[in-house]
C-alpha positions as CSV (number, residue, x, y, z in Angstrom):
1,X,31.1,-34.4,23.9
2,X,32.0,-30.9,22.1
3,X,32.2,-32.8,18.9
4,X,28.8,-33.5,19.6
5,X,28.3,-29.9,20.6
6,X,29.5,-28.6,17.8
7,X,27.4,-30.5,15.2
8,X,24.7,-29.2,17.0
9,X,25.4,-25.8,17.1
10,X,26.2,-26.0,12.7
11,X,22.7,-27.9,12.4
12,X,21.3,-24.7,14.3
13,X,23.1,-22.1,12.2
14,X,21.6,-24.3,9.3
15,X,17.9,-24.0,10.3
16,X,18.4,-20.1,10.7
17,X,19.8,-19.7,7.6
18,X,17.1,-22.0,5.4
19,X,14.3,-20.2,7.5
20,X,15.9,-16.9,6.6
21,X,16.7,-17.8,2.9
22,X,12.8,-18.6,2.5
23,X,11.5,-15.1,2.9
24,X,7.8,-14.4,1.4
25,X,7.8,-11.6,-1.2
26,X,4.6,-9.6,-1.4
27,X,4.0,-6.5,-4.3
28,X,0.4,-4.5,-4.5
29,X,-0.5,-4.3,-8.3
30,X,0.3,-0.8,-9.8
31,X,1.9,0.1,-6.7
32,X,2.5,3.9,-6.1
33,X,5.6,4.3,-3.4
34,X,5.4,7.5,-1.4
35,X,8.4,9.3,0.7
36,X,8.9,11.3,3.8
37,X,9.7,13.9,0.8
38,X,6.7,13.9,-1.0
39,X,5.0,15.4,2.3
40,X,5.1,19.4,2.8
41,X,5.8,20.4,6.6
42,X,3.3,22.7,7.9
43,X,3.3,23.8,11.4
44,X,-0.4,23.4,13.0
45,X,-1.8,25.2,15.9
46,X,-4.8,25.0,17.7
47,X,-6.7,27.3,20.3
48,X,-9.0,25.4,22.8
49,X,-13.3,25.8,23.0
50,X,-14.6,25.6,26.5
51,X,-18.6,24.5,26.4
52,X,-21.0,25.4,29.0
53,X,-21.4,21.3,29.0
54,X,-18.4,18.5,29.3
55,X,-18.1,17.1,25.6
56,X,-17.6,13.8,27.2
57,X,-15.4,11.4,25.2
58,X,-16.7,11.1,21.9
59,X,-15.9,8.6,19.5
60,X,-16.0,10.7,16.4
61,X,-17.1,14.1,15.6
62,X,-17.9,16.4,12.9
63,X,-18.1,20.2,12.3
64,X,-21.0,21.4,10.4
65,X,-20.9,24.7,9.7
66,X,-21.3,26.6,13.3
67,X,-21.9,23.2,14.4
68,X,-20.6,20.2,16.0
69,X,-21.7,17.1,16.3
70,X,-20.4,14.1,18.5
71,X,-21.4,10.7,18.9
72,X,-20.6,9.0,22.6
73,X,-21.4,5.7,23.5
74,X,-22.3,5.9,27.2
75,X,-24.9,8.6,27.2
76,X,-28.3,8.3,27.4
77,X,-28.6,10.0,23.3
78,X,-25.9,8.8,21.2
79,X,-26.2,12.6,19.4
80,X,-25.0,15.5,21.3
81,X,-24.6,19.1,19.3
82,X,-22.6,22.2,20.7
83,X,-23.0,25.5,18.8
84,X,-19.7,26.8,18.1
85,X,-20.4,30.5,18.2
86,X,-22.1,30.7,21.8
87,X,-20.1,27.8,23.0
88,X,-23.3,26.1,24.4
89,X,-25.0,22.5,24.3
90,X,-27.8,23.1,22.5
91,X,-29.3,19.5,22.5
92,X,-29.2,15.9,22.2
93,X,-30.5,13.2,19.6
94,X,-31.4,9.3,18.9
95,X,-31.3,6.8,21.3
96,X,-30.0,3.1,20.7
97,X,-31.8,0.4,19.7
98,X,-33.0,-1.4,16.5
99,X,-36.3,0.6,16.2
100,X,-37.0,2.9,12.8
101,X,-35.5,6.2,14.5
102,X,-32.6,4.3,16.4
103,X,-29.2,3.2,16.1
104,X,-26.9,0.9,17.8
105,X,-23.2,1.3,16.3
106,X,-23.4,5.1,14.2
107,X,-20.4,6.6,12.2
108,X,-20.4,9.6,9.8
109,X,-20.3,9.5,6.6
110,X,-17.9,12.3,5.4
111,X,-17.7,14.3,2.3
112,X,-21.5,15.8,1.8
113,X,-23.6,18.8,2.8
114,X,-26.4,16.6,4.7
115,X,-26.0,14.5,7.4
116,X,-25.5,10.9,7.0
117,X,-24.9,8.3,9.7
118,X,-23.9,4.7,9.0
119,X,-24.9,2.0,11.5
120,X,-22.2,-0.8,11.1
121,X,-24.7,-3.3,13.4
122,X,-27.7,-3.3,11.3
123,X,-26.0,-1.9,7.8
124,X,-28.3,0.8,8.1
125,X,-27.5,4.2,6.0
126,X,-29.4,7.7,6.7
127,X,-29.4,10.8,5.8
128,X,-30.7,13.8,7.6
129,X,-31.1,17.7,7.4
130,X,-28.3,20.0,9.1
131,X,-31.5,21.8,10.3
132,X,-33.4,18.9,11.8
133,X,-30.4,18.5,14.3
134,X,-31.2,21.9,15.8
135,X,-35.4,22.1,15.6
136,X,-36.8,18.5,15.3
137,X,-37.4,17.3,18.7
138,X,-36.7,13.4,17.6
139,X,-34.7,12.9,14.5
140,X,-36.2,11.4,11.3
141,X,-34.3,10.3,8.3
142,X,-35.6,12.0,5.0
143,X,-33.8,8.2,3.3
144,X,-32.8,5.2,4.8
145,X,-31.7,2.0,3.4
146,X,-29.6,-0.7,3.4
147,X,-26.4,-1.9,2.2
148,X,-26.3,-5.3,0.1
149,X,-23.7,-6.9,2.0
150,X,-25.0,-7.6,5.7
151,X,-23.0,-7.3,8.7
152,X,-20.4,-4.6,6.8
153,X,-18.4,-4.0,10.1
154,X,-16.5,-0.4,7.7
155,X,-17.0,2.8,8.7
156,X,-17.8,4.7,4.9
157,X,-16.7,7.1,2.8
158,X,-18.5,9.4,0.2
159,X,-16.9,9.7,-3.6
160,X,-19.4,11.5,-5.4
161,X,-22.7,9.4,-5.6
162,X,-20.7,6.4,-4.2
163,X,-20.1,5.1,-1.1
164,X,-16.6,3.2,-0.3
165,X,-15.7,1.3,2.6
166,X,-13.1,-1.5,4.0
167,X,-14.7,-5.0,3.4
168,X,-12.5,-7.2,5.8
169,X,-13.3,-9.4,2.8
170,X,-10.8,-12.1,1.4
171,X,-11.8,-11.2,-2.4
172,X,-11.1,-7.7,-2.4
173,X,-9.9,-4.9,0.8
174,X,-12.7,-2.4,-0.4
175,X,-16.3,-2.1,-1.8
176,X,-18.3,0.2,-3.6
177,X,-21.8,1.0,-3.2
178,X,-24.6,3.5,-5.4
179,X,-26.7,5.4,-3.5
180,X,-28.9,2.5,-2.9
181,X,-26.9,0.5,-1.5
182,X,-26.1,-1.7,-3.8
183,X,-22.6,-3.3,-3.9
184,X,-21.5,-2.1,-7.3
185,X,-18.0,-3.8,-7.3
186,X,-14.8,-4.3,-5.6
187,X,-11.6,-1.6,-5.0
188,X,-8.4,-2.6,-4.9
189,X,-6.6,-5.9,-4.7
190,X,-4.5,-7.7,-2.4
191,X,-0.8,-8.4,-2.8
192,X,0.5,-10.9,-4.4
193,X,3.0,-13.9,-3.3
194,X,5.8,-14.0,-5.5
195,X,7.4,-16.8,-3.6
196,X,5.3,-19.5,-2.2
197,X,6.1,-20.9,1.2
198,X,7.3,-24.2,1.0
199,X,5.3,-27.1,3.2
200,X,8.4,-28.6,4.4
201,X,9.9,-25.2,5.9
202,X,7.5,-25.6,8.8
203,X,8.3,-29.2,9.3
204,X,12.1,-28.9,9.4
205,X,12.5,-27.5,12.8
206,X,10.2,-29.8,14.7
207,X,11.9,-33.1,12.5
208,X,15.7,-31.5,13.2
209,X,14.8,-30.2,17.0
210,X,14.2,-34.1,18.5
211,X,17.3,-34.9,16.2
212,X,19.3,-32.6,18.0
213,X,18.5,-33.2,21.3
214,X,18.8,-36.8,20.8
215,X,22.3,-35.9,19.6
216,X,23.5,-34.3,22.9
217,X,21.4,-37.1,25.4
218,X,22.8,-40.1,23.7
219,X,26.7,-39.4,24.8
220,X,25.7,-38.9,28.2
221,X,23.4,-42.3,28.5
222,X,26.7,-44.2,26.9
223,X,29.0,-42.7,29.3
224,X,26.6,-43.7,32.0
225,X,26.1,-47.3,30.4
226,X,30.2,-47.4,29.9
């Protein structure tokens, strides 16, 4: 019986060491490796802003200029604005929905002067005035239009005249849009399997487990039988 035992225990060992010796290998073309070192330590501190108003919990938020701008999910307006300088709510914007003044799912888009929301749910991109935030009393994009690829579930990013987001894509991990939303491309690629997985690795534990079970019942039903 501890022969038996100890056949089974080197077939084990021999699994581990085939599953381990079969590692994938993965590289990112033109790969650029960054250290702890390349980093510079800076030592941030912060004061807090009390507003006449709760900010609620916002999902995001921006500053622009003396003020800021969150978007919540569980208000009535999806918009509210807080002026930095007198610390006050000074007013709330846009409702949900699917009509031509509404959003479901907005996000900023950072890295411009205007304002410019993104709604993931309808891949809908506006842009508004700084100023219409404070005086218009329902907001009205001066542009809207839409991306190219539907459902683009990617918050974006501004470079320039372009707009960049994450694709969730299997072709590329980002795409690039102009500023009419037309996919201009893909950015970046995937990385690369150097070593493919072999099909029978997967196989080899269910074929050897049954094996070595059978290998540690079979004594004891002979012994029995004997």
């Amino acid at each position: 019986m501890k022969a038996y035992i100890r056949i089974l225990v080197v077939i084990l060992g021999g699994i581990s060491f085939v599953a381990c010796g079969n590692k994938v290998e993965s590289v990112y073309q033109d790969e650029t490796c960054i250290e702890w070192e390349d980093f510079e330590s800076q030592e941030l501190t912060g004061s807090e802003i009390a507003f006449d108003e709760p900010v609620m919990q916002p999902n995001q938020l921006v500053v622009m200029d003396t003020l800021l701008i969150t978007i919540n999910r569980k208000t009535e307006k999806l918009l509210h604005l807080f002026n930095l300088n007198t610390k006050k709510k000074i007013g709330e914007q846009m409702t949900m929905g699917e009509g031509p003044n509404e959003m479901i799912s907005p996000s900023f888009i950072l890295g411009q002067d205007s304002v410019r929301l993104y709604d993931m749910v309808t891949s809908t991109v506006c842009t508004y005035g700084v100023g219409e935030f404070v005086s218009a009393p329902s907001l009205v994009p001066s542009r809207r239009y839409k991306l190219s690829e539907a459902d683009f579930f990617s918050e974006l990013v501004l470079l320039k005249d372009k707009l960049v987001g994450v694709s969730y894509r299997p072709d590329a991990p980002c795409y690039m849009f102009n500023a009419a939303g037309q996919k201009l491309g893909a950015v970046g690629n995937y990385p690369e399997v150097r070593k493919p997985i072999p099909i029978w690795n997967g196989w080899m534990p269910i074929v050897l487990f049954p094996l070595a079970m059978g290998m540690i019942v079979l004594p004891s039903v002979i012994s029995l039988l004997i």
